[in-house]
Structures are given as structure tokens and as C-alpha cells.
C-alpha positions as CSV (number, residue, x, y, z in Angstrom):
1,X,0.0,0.0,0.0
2,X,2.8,2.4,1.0
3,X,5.0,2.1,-2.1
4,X,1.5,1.8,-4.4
5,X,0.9,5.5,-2.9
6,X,4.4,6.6,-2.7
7,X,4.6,5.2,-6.9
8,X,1.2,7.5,-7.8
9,X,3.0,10.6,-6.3
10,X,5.8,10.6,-7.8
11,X,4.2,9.4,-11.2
12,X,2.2,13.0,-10.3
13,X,5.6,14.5,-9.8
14,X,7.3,13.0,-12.9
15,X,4.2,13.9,-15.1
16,X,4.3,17.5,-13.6
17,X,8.1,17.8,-14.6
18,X,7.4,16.7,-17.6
19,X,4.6,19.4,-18.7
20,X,6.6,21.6,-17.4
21,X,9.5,21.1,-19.6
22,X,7.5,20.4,-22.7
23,X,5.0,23.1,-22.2
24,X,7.3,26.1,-20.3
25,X,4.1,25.7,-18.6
26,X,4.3,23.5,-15.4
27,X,0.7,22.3,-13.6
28,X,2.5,23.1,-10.0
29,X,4.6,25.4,-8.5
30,X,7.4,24.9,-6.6
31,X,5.9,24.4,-3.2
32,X,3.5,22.3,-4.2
33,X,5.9,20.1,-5.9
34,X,8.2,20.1,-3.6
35,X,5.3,18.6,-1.1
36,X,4.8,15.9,-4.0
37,X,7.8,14.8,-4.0
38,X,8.7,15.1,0.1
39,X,5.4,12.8,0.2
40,X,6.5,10.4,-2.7
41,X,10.0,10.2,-0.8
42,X,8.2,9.3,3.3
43,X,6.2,6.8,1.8
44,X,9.0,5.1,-0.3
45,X,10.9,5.2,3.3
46,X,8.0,3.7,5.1
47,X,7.6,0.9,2.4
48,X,11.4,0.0,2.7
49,X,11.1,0.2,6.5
50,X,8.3,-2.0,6.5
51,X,10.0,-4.7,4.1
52,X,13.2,-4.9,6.3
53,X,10.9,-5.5,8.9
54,X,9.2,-8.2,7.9
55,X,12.6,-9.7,6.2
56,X,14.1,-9.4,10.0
57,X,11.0,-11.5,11.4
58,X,10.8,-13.9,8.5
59,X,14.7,-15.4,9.4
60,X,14.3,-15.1,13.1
């Protein structure tokens, strides 16, 4: 769930970069997209977290 949310944001944040550069025109500003991306980035953390975690449990 955490990496399936932390994917979509920074699909947002890739597809925002991309208008951007293609149109001179980008959806976000720069706060905004900043907050994309610092959201993107938790959740990966939290996902990768959560994996070790379970890994860790699974051999002891």
C-alpha cells in the first residue's frame, strides 16, 4: 500500500516535470511540488522500513 501511494506521487511529480519542460508551462509550483515529492519520498521510506521489517521477522 505504501510504495503503491508513494509510486502514484511521484508518477504525479514526474508527469508535472514533464509538462513543465515540454510546455514552459508546469501544472505546480514549486511548493507544491516540492510537497509531492517530500510525500513520494516518506512513503517510499515507510515501504522500505516495513520490508526490512518483515525480512528481520521472516529469518528469526
Amino acid at each position: 500500500m505504501y510504495m503503491g501511494i508513494a509510486v502514484v506521487s511521484f508518477a504525479a511529480y514526474f508527469l508535472n516535470v514533464f509538462l513543465g519542460a515540454v510546455t514552459n508551462s508546469p501544472i505546480l509550483g514549486d511548493i507544491p511540488e516540492m510537497l509531492v515529492l517530500v510525500v513520494s519520498t516518506l512513503f517510499f521510506v515507510i515501504a522500505i522500513l516495513k520490508r526490512e521489517a518483515e525480512a528481520k521477522a521472516e529469518v528469526s
